[in-house]
N, C-alpha and C positions, 0 to 999 in steps of 0.2 A: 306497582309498588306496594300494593294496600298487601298482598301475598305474603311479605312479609310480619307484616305483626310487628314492627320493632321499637323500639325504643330507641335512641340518640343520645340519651343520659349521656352522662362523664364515666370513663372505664372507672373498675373499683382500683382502688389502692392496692400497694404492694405486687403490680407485675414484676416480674423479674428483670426483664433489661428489655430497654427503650433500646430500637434500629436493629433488632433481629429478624432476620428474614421469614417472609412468610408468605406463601406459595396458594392460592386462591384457585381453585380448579372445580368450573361450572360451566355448562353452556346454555345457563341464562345469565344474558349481560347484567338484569335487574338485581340477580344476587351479587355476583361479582360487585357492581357498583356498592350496592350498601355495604355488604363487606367491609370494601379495601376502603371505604369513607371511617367506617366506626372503627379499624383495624390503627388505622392510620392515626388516626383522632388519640389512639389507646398507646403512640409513639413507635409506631413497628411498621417497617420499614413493604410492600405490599407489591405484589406481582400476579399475573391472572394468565392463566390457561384455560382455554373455547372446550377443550377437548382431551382426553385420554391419554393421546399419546404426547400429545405436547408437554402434558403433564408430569410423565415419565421420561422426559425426555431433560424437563428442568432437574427434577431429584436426579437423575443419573451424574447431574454437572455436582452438584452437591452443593448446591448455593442457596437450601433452605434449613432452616432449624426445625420447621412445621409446616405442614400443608394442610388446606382445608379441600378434599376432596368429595365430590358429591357422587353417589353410585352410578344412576339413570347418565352416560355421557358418550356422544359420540366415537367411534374408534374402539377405546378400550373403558371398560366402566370402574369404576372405582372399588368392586372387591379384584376382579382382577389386577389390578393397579396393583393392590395391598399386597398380592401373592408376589407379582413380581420384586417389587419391592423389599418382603422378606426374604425373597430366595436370594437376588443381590445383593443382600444383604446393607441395603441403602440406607444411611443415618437418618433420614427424617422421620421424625414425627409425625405419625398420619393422623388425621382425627376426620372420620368419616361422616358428609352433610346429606339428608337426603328426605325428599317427600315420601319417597316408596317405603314406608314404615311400617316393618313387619318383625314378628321376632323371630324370625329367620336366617334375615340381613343381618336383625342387631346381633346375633348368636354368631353368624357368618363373619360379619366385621371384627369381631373382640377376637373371634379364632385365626384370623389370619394376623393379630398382633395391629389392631386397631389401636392407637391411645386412645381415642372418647370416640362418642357416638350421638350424633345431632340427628332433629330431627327438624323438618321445615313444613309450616313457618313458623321463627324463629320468633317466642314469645317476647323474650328480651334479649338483648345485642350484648347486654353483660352476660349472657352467659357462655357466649360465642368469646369472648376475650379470655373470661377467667380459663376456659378450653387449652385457649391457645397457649396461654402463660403455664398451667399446668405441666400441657406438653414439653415445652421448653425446659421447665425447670426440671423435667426427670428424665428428659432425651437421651443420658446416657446409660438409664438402666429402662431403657424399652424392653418387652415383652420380648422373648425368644420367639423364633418365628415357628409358627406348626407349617400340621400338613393339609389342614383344610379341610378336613372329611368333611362332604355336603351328604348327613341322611335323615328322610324323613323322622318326624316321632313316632313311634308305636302309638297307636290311639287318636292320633291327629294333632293337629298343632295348637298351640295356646291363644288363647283371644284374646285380647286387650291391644291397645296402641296408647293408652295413659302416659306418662310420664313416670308414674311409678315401676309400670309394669316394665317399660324401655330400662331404667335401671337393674329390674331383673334381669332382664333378656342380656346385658352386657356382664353379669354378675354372671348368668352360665357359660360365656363364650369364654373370658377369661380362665372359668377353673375347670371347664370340657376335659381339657387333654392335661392336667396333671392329676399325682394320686393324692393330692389332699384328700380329709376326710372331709362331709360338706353337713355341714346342721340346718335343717332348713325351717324358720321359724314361723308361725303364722296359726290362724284360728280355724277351727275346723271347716272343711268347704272351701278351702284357697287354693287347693289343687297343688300341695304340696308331691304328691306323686308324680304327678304329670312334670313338673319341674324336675325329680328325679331323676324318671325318664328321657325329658331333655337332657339334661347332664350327661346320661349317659347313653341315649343314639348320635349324640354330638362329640363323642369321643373316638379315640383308637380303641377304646374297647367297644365297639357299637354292634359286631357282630358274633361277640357274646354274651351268654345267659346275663339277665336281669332276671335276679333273683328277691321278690316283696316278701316279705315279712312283718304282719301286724302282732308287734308286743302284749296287746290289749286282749285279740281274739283269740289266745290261746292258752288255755288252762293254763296258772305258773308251776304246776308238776311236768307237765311236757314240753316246757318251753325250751329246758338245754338239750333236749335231745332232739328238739324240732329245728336248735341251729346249730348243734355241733357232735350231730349225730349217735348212735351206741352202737357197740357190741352186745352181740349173741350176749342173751345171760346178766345182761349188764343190772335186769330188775325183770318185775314180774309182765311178764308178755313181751318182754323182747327177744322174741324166737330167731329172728334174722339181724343180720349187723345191717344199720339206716348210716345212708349219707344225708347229713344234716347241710343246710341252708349255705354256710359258710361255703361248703365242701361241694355243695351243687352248682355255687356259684363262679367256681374256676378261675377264672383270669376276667371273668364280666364287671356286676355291680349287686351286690347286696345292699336291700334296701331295707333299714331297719324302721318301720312305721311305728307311732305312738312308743318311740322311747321313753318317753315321762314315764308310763305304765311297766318298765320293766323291773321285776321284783329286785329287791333290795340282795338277795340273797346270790344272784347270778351275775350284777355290775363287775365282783372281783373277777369273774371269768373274762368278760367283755373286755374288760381295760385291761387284763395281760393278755387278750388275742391280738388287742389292735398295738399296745407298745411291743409286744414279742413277733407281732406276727406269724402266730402259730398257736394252735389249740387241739386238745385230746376228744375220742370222741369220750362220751359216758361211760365208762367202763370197762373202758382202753389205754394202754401204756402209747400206742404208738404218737409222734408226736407230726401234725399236719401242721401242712405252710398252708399261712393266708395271703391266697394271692388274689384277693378281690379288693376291689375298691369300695369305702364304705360309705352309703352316705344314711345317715340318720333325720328324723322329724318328728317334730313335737308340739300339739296347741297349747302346753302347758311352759307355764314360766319355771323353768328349771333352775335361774339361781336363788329361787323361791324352796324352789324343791332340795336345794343345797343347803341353805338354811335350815331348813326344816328337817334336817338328815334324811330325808329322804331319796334325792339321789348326789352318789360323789364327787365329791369339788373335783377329782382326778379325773374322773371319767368323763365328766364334765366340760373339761377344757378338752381332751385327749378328740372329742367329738364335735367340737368346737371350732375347727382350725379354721373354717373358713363358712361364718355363718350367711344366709342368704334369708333375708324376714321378705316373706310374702303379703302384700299389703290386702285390707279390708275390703269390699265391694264397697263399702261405703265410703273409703276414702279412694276408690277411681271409678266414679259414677259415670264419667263420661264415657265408660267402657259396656256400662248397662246394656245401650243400644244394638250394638256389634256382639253380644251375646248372646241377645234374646232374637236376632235374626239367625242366627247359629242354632241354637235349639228350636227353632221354627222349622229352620229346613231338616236337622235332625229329626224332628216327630214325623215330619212327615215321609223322611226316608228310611226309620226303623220300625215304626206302628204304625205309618197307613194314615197317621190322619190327612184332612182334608184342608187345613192352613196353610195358608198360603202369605199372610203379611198381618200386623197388626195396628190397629187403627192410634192414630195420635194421643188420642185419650188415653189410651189402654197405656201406653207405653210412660204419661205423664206420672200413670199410679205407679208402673215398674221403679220408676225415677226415685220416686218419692220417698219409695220405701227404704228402710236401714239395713236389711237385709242381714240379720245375726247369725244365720247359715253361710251366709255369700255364697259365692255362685253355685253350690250345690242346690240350695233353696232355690235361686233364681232359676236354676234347669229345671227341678222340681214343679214349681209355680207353670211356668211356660208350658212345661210337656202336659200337667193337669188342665189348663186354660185350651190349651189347643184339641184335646179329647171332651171338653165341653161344649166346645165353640158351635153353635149352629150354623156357619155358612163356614166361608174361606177367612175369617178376619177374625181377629180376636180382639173382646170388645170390653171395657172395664170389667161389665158385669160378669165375665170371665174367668177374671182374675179376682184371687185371694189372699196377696202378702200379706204376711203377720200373722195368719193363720195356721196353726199346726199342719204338717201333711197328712196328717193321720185324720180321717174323718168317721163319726161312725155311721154303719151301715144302716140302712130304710127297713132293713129286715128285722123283723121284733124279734123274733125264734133266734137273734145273733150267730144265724149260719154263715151272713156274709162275711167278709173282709175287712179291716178297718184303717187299710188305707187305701189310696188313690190309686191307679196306675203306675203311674211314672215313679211314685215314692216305694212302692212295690218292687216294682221292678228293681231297681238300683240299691236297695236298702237286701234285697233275697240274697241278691247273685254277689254281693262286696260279704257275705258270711258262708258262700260256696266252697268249698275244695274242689280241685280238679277231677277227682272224683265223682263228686256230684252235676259238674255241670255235663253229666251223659246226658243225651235227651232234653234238652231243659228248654227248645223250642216249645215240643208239646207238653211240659212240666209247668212253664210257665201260663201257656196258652190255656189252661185249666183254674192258674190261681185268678187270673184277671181277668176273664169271663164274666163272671156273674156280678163284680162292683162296678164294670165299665156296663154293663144292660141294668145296672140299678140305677146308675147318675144318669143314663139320658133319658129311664124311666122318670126318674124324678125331674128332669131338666123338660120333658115332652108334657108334666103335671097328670101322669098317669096316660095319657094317650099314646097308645100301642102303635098304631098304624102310622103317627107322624115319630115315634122313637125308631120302627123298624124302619121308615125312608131314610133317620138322619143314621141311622145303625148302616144301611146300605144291603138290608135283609130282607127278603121276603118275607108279609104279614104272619103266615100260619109256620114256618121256621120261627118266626122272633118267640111266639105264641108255646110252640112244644118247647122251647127254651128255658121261658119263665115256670113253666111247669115243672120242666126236669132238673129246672136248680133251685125250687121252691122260692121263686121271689114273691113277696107279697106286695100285690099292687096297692096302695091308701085307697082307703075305701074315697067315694063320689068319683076317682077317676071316670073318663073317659073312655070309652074299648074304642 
């Protein structure tokens, strides 16, 4: 019983109507039982199914207003259930219970026409009630049923199981398969792209173009012609007519990143492509449909920006229809863990490091810290801590939260680098064109060379022969090394 977590309180005020049915589908009897006690308690009337298909078997008679269905169940599991259920298009109310909590399900469950989405154990039993009263009182305008496309993310899937993040995760299942346009609101580092993303390989547009576009990183002279292309002639060096971002993006998803940063000057364009649905290239009569879906993102408070005339109250709402705020690392700490075990196995499957887990300690400081980048920082920090790490374990003295990433280099002659690895990395290749990332194995494998044999020079205290063992080099390789990239050892080292 303790697996629950619950509560017994008195239900909150104002359910809708006492003696409405309500259909309990688990095969553990222990949930069942608390359930249908605190359901019942709450004046609604309680019935329980071991199993799947019994389950479906009650909804078919059509003798509940709700059901509390859990996924993991014998026979048939409960997103299954949900499919059949909207394809029969069966009146109840489904509200999805389960320990397996991932935002996969939660994405999976709201796409197949979930009402809510629980997660177990159930912190408080009023929140399982106010669920069910919800359900009920908007039963007859449930969700249209989709088609359930199950595709991974491009890039990998999102980390957190928070209560915050479960929010998110129900917030992309919901707006997956319509063309809302989506605002997704949050600070920098909250992985508003990969949300994007989500949105859109969890849609019927999944297996077209996803089209990014960063508003910020692009000179505001080239910016209309970077998304809504030119004609030959249109200005000076436009020798060939360009398909612009809109127009690359087809029937996919354009992604308008750091719209706060979009000049003043181009919004009127913007806000008669999205209310017209259609747009000229630069220097062109012809007139193009917009047949993408658009979803925008911003760490700036735009009705700040609206105020401030700086961006359109029109444009404003027009990008607005359906906002999604991505919450703080510091307000879902308890997701810290399951991240930094994430970027552990990450370092060690794209740089080779040699981590393997992080010590208790280590992880109390991750904890502790506020984290003003969020989880970009927290990737950051990790991927740095595990390229310092001398054994398999990453050990407080490791780690550096609050610290800029940027550190400067041991080289006095300032030939080196001045940032880290990991911040290197991800800070180069996010200002890349595709273009440029020809080659960028060996492109990059040159920039971070000599700041990775400077830190574990300086992590070894000048001793060569225990930097080339933890380098994993041979003495007189690490040796021509330091030579050919002019590292200056401090003087009293060690050889």
């Amino acid at each position: 019983m303790a697996l629950l977590e619950a509560s017994f309180s008195m239900p909150p005020t104002g359910h809708p109507r006492t003696g409405a049915r309500v259909l309990v589908a688990d095969d553990d009897p222990a949930i069942r039982l608390v359930l249908r006690h605190r359901l019942e308690a709450a004046g609604y009337s309680v019935s329980e199914a071991a199993d799947g298909r019994t389950a479906l078997e009650a909804l078919r008679r059509g003798d509940y207003e709700t059901a509390l269905v859990d996924i993991i169940m014998p026979g048939i599991g409960g997103l299954d259930l949900l499919s059949a259920a909207r394809k029969e298009r069966l009146p109840t109310a489904v509200i999805v219970i389960t320990a397996a909590s991932t935002m996969s399900n939660a994405i999976e469950a709201m796409k197949r026409g979930a009402h809510d989405y629980l997660t177990k154990p159930f912190s408080n039993l009023d929140t399982v009630v106010t669920s069910v009263a919800n359900a009920i009182a908007t039963r007859a305008s449930m969700p249209a049923e989709v088609t359930g496309i199950t595709v991974d993310i491009s890039g990998g899937e999102i980390i957190g199981r928070s209560a915050a993040m479960q929010e998110v995760y129900k917030l992309i299942g919901r707006v997956a398969n319509s063309d809302a346009s989506v605002l997704l609101l949050g600070e920098s580092g909250t992985g508003k792209e990969l949300v994007a993303r989500a949105i859109h390989f969890n849609s019927e547009r999944c297996r077209e173009p996803f089209v990014a576009v960063n508003c910020s990183a692009i000179p505001p002279g080239l910016l209309e012609s970077e998304l809504f292309g030119h004609e030959r002639g249109a200005f000076t060096g436009a020798l060939d007519r360009k398909a612009g971002k809109f127009e690359q993006a087809g029937i996919g998803t354009i992604f308008l990143d750091e719209i706060g940063d979009l000049p003043l000057e181009l919004q009127p364009k913007l806000l008669r492509t999205l209310q017209e649905r259609e747009f000229t290239r630069v220097g062109g009569p012809e007139l193009m449909r917009l047949r993408a879906r658009v979803i925008a993102a911003t760490n700036q408070d735009l009705e700040t920006a609206v105020a401030h005339k700086r961006f359109r109250e029109d444009l404003y709402f027009r990008l607005r229809v359906f906002p999604i705020h991505l919450p703080a690392l510091r307000d879902r700490r308890e997701d810290i863990t399951e991240l930094t075990s994430y970027f552990i196995a990450k370092g060690a499957r794209e740089m080779g490091t040699g981590v393997r887990s992080i010590s208790p300690e280590a992880r109390a400081v991750l904890a502790s810290h506020d984290w003003p980048g969020n989880v970009r920082e927290l990737e950051n920090a990790v991927l740095r801590a595990a390229l310092l790490a001398a054994g398999q374990t990453i050990r407080p003295e490791d780690i550096a939260p609050g610290r800029p990433a940027a550190r400067a280099s041991i080289n006095p002659d300032g030939m080196g680098l001045e940032q880290t690895v990991a911040a290197l990395i991800h800070d180069h290749i996010a200002e890349l064109n595709d273009d440029q990332m020809a080659n960028l194995y060996k492109s990059m494998l040159a920039k971070f060379e000599k700041p990775l044999i400077e830190a574990v020079l300086e992590r070894a205290q000048g001793n060569q022969l225990r930097a080339a063992r933890q380098l994993g080099l041979n003495r007189n390789t690490l040796h021509k090394k330091i030579s050919d990239l002019r590292i200056v050892i401090r003087k009293g080292a060690i050889d």
